[in-house]
C-alpha positions in Angstrom: -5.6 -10.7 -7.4 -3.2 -12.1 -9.6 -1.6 -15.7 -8.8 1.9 -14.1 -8.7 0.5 -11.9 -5.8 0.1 -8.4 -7.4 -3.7 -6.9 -8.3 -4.9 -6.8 -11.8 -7.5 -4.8 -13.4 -11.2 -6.8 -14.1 -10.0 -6.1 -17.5 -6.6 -7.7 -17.6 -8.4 -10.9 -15.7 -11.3 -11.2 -17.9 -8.6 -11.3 -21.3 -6.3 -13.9 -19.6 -7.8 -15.8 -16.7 -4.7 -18.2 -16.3 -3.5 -15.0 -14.5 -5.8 -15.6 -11.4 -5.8 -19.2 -11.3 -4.6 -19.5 -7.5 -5.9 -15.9 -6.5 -7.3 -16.6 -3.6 -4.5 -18.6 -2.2 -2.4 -16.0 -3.3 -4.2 -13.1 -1.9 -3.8 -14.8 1.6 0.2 -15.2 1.4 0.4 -11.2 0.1 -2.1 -10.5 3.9 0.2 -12.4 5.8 3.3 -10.6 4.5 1.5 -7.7 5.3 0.9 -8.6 8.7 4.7 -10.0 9.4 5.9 -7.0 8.4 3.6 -4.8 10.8 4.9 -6.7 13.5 8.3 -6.3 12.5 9.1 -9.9 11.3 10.6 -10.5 8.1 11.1 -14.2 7.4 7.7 -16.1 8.4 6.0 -19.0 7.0 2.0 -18.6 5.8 -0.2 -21.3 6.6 -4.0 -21.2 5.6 -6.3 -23.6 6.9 -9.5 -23.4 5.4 -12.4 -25.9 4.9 -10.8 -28.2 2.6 -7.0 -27.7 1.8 -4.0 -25.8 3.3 -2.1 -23.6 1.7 1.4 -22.3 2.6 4.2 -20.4 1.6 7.6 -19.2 2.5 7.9 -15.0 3.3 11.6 -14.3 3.4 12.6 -10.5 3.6 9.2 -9.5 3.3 8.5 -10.9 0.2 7.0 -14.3 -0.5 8.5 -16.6 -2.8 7.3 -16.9 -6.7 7.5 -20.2 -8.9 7.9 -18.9 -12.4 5.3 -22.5 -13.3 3.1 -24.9 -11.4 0.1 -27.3 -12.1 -3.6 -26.6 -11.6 -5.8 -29.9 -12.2 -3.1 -31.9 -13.5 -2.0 -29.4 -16.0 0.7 -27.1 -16.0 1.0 -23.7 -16.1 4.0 -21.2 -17.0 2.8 -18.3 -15.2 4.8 -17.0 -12.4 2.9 -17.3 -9.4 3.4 -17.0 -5.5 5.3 -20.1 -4.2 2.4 -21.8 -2.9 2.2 -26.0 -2.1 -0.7 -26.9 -1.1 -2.0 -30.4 0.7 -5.8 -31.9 1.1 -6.2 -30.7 4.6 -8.7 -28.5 6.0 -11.5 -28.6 8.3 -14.0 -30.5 6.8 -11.7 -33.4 5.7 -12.9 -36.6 6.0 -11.5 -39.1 8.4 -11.4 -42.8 7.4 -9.3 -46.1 7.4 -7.7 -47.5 4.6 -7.8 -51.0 3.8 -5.3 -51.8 6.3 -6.9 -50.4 8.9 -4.0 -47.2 8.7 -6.1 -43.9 9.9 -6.3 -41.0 6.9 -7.0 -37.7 6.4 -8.1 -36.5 2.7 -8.5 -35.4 0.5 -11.9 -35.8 0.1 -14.1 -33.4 1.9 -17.1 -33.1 3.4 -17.4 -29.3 1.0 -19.9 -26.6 2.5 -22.7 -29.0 1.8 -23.7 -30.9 4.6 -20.5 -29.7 6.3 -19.0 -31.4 9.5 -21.5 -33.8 11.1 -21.4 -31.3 13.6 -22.3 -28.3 11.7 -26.3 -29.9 11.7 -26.1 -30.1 7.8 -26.8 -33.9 7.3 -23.5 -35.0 7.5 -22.7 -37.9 8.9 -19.3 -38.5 7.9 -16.3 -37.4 10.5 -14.4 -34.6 9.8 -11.2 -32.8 11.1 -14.0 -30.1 12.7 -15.6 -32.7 14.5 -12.7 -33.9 16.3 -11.6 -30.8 17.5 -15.2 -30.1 18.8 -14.4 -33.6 20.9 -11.5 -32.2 21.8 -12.6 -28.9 23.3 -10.5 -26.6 21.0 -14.0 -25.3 19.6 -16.7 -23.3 21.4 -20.5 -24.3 21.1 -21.1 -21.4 18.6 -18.5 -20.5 16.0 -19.1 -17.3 13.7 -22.2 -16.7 12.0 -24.5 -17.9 15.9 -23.8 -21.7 14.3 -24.4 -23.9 16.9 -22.4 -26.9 16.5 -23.6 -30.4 17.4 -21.6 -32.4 19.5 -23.4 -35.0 20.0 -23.6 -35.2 16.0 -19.5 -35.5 16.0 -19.4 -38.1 18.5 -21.7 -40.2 16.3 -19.6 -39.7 13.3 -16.1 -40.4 15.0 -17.3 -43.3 16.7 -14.2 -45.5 17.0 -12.0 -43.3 16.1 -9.9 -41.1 18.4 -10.2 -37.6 17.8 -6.4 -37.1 19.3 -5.1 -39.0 16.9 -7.4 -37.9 13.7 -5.7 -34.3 15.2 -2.3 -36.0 14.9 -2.6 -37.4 11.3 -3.7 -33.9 9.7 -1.1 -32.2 11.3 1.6 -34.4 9.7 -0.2 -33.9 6.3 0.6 -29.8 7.4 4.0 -30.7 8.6 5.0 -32.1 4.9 3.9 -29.1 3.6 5.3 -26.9 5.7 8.8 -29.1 5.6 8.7 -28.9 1.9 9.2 -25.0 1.7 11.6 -24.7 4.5 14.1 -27.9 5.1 13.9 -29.4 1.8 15.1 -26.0 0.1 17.6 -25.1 2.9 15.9 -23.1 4.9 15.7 -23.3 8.8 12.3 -22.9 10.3 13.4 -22.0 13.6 14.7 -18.9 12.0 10.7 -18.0 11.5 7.8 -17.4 12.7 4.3 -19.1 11.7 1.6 -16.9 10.6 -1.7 -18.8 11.0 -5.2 -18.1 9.6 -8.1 -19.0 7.3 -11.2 -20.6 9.6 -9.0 -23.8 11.0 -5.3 -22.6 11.2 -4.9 -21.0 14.0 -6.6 -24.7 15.9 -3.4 -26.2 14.6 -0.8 -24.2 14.6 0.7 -24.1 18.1 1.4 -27.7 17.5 3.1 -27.3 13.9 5.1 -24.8 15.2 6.3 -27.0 18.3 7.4 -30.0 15.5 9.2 -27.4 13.4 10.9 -25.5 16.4 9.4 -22.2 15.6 8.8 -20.3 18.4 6.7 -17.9 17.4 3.3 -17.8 15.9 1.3 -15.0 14.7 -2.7 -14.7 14.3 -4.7 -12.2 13.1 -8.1 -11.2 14.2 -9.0 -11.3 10.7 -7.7 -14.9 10.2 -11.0 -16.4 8.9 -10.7 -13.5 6.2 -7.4 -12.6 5.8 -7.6 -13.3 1.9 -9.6 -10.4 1.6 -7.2 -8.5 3.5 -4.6 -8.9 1.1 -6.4 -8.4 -2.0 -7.7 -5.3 -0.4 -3.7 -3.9 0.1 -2.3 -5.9 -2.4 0.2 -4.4 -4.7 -0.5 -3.8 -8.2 1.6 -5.9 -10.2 2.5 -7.0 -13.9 4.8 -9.7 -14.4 7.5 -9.6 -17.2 9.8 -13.1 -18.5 12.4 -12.4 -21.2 14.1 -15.8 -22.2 17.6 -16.0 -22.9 18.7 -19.7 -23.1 22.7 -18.8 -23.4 25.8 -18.7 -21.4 25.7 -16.0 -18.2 28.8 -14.5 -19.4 27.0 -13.5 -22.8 24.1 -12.3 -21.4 24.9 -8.8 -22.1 23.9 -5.8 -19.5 20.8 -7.2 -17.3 18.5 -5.0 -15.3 18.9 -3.5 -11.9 15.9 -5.1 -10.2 14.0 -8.1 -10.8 15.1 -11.9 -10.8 17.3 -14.5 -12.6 16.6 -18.6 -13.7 20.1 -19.8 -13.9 21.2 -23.3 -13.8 24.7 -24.8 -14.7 24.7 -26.0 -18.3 24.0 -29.5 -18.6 21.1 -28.8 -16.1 17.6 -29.7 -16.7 16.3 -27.0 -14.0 16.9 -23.4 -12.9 17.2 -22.0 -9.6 15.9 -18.5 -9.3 17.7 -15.5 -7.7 17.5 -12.0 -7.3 19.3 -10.0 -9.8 22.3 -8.4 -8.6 26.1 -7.6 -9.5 27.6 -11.0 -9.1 24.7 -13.0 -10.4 27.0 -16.1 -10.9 27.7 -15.9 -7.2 24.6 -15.5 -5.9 23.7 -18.9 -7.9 26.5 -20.7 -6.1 25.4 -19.8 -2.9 21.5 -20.7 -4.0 22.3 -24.0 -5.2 24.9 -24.6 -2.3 22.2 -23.9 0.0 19.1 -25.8 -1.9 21.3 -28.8 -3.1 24.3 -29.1 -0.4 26.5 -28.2 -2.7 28.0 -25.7 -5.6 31.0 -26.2 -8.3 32.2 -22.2 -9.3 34.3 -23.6 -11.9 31.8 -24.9 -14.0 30.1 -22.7 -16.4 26.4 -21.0 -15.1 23.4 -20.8 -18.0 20.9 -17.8 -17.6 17.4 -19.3 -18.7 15.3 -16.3 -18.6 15.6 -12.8 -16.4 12.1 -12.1 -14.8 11.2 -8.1 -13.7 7.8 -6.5 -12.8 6.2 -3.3 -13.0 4.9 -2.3 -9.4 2.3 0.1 -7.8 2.8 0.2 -4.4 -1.2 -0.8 -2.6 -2.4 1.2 0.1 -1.1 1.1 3.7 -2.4 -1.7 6.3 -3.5 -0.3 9.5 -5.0 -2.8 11.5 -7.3 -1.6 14.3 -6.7 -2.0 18.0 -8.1 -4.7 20.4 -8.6 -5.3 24.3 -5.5 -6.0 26.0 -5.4 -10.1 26.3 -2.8 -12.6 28.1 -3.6 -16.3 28.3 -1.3 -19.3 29.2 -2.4 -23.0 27.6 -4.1 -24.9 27.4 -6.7 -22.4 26.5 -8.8 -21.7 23.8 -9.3 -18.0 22.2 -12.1 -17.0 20.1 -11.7 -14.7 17.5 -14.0 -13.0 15.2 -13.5 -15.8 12.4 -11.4 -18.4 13.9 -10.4 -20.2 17.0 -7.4 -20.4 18.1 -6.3 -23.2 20.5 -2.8 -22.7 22.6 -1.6 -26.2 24.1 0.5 -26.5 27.7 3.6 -24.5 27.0 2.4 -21.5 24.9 1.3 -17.8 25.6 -0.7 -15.8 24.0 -0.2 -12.1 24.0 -2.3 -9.1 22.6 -0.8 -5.7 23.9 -4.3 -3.8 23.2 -2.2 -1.9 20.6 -3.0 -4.3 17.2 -5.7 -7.0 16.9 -3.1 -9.2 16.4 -2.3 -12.1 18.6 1.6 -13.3 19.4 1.8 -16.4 20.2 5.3 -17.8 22.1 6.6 -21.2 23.2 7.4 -20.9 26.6 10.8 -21.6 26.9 12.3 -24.4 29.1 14.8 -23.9 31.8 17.7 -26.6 32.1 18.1 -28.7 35.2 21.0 -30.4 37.0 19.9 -33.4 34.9 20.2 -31.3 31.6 17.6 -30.4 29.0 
């Protein structure tokens, strides 16, 4: 999988490596657009929990979103890539107090070696597992028959709350999660939050509740889904032609594909899809990203970006038992767990293994909302 979402040959990989930097990331965002789409839901928000980080990304008409640069390790990288940020919290992230006593999450994991204090691996530290162990969001055997020590995660959390080590990772999720949606002009409530890897679908009912989203969508396949999209992924080669000139003198552009545009003067481009009035569609980008455009002002094209596709195979996901439960209840899955707080319902028709999950919605009083 290549980090712009699209599947490259072992050959293609092995001569440029930069090209699969974030693959695995990637590979998750290209399942979960996958999976919206099946459901019929075109504008959703990825989120992918793992062990260590979390990873999401905003879907909009299907498609995720692609950065044409980002930085791995400090260093950057001018590769176009799917839109991914990224913060240090996962499920084995360590729970501590700073120096002024201020509970933190992250980033510094506890890795797959020991593990969670409860996992019976020698660690002792406390982790985000651990507290949702405390918590009862977590059965006594996960995946693989692992039998997970409680008694082991009290010991490591001793003094701390587990409610509010819950509370402080979530808002390391919500600034994520903010950052692709509000802070480029987008509206969450206008999608729906598809939640896997092993730990998202623990937290998402509550992410979606800050956010206003009402609807959340998990997988069977959540502690996997990765694999899922690499397996349908699209096969994909990326193509940037730089221009650095006036739109106007641009000359005939392709059909399909995207633009960077700024207005001159600019020190950074705005991306949008390519289309007949190109200079419109960047006032209405930068209206909606920034709060404001200026149409009179003269617009630069940086560089027009296009791909070569091959559509992947088709995603048919199997069929599961029929499944309603209200919260606060937890659901096990195959390779996650997924916890629904007072307030949410969680449907599976018996028609996909997926599982809807819906905010119940509140009726008005005399008194008002």
């Amino acid at each position: 999988m290549g980090s712009s979402g699209g599947v490259v040959s072992v050959d293609e990989a092995a001569a440029h490596p930069a090209l699969a930097l974030v693959s695995g990331p990637a590979a998750g965002v290209v399942g979960a657009a996958r999976l919206a789409r099946l459901a019929g839901i075109e504008n959703a928000i990825s989120l992918d929990m793992g062990g260590t980080s979390t990873d999401v990304c905003l879907i909009s008409a299907g498609s995720a979103g692609r950065a044409a640069e980002r930085e791995v390790a400090g260093l950057p990288v001018r590769l176009p890539t799917v839109d991914l940020q990224t913060v240090g919290a996962g499920g084995g992230s360590i729970v501590w107090r700073d120096s002024g006593g201020a509970l933190r999450v992250g980033p510094e994991s506890a890795g797959a070696e020991p593990g969670p204090a409860c996992y019976g691996g020698g660690g002792e530290r406390p982790t985000v597992t651990d507290a949702n162990l405390l918590l009862g969001r977590l059965p006594a055997r996960i995946a693989g028959a692992l039998e997970l020590d409680e008694r082991a995660a009290e010991g490591a959390l001793d003094g701390i709350d587990p409610e509010e080590a819950v509370a402080v990772v979530n808002a390391e999720m919500l600034r994520a999660l903010r950052l692709v949606s509000v802070e480029r002009g987008h509206d969450p409530r206008d999608f729906a939050l598809i939640a896997f890897g092993g730990a998202g679908p623990l937290h998402a009912c509550a992410l979606a509740e800050e956010l206003g989203i009402e609807t959340v969508l998990v997988p069977a396949a959540a502690g996997v889904l990765s694999a899922l999209g690499l397996a349908v992924g699209d096969e994909r080669r990326d193509r940037v032609e730089s221009f650095v000139r006036p739109l106007e003198e641009a000359g005939e552009l392709p059909s399909a594909g995207e633009a960077d545009l700024r207005y001159a003067g600019q020190s950074f481009e705005l991306t949008v899809p390519l289309e007949h009035d190109l200079a419109g569609a960047f006032h209405r980008a930068h209206e909606a990203r920034y709060g404001y455009a200026d149409p009179a002002r003269p617009v630069e094209l940086v560089a027009v970006r296009t791909a070569e596709m091959r559509p992947g195979p088709d995603l048919a996901l199997p069929s599961a038992e029929p499944l309603k439960a209200e919260g606060p209840a937890r659901i096990e899955l195959e390779g996650a767990t997924c916890w629904l707080p007072p307030g949410w319902v969680g449907v599976r028709d018996g028609t996909s293994s997926t599982l809807r999950v819906t905010k119940v919605s509140r009726k008005r009083g005399n008194s008002g909302p």
